[in-house]
N, C-alpha and C positions, 0 to 999 in steps of 0.2 A: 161454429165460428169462435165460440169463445175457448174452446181451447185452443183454439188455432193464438188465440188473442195472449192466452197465458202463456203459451210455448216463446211467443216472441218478448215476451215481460222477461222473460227467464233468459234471453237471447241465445233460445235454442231455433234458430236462422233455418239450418236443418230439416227441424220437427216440423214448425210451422208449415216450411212450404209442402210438406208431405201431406200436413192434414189437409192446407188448400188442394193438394190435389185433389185428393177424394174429393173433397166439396165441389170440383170445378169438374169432375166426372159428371156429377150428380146433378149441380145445376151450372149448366154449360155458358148459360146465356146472363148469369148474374154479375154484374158489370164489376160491383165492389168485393165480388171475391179476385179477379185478377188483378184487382188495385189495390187490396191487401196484400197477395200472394207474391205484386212490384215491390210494395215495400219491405217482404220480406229477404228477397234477393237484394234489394239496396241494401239492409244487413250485413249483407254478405259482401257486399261491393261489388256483384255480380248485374254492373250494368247493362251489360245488354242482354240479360234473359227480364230482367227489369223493365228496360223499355218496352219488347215484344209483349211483356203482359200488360204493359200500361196502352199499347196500342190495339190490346184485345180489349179493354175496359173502355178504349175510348168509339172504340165502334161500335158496341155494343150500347154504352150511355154515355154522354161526350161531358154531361152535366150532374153525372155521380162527384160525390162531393170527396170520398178518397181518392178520385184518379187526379184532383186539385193537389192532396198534399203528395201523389206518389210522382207527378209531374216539375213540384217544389224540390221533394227529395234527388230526382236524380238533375235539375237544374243546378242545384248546390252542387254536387260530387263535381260534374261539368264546369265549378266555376262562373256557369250563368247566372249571376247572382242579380241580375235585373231580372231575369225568367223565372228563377226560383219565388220572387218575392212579388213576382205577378201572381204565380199561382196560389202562393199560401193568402196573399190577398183575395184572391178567388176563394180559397178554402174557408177562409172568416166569414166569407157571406154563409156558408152551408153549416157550419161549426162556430157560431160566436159565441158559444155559450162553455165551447170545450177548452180549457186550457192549456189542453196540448197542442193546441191548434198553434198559439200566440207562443210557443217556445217552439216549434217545428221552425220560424221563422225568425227567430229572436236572434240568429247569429250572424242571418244574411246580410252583408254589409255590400251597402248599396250607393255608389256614390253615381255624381249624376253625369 
């Protein structure tokens, strides 16, 4: 996974989701490789292979704490900016210690 993790630092979008594939051959049923593998197609702007893996992630673990911020990421793209900022709020509970958490959501402008 971490080089899956450096290929996306480098925003190679591409590489990434190639090496999640492998990963997701290997282990099928591991919820936070398809909610990495979302956000990496969100890279891409490739929403809807995005969502299908964020709907693999969530059947699999509804309460994995990446399918929060790849559910954020594609509510932003969407515009759903109350949705987006429910989920990164979901995402803080599982990540408050991470700071990318708090800038994943720092742009969502949220009026009421």
């Amino acid at each position: 996974m971490r080089a899956a993790g450096q290929l996306i630092d480098k925003r190679d979008f591409d590489g990434a989701i190639a090496a999640y594939d492998k990963l997701i051959h290997t282990y099928p049923n591991y919820a936070r490789l398809w909610a990495l593998r979302s956000m990496s197609y969100m890279g891409k702007r490739d929403i809807d292979h995005a969502s299908k893996d964020l709907e693999s992630a969530d059947k699999l673990d509804p309460h994995e704490g990446m399918t929060f911020r790849a559910r954020g990421l594609i509510a932003d793209h969407k515009e759903d900016y109350r949705g987006a900022a429910d989920a990164f709020s979901q995402s803080l509970t599982v990540f408050a210690n991470n700071p990318s958490t708090f800038c994943a959501g720092a742009r969502i402008p949220v009026s009421s």
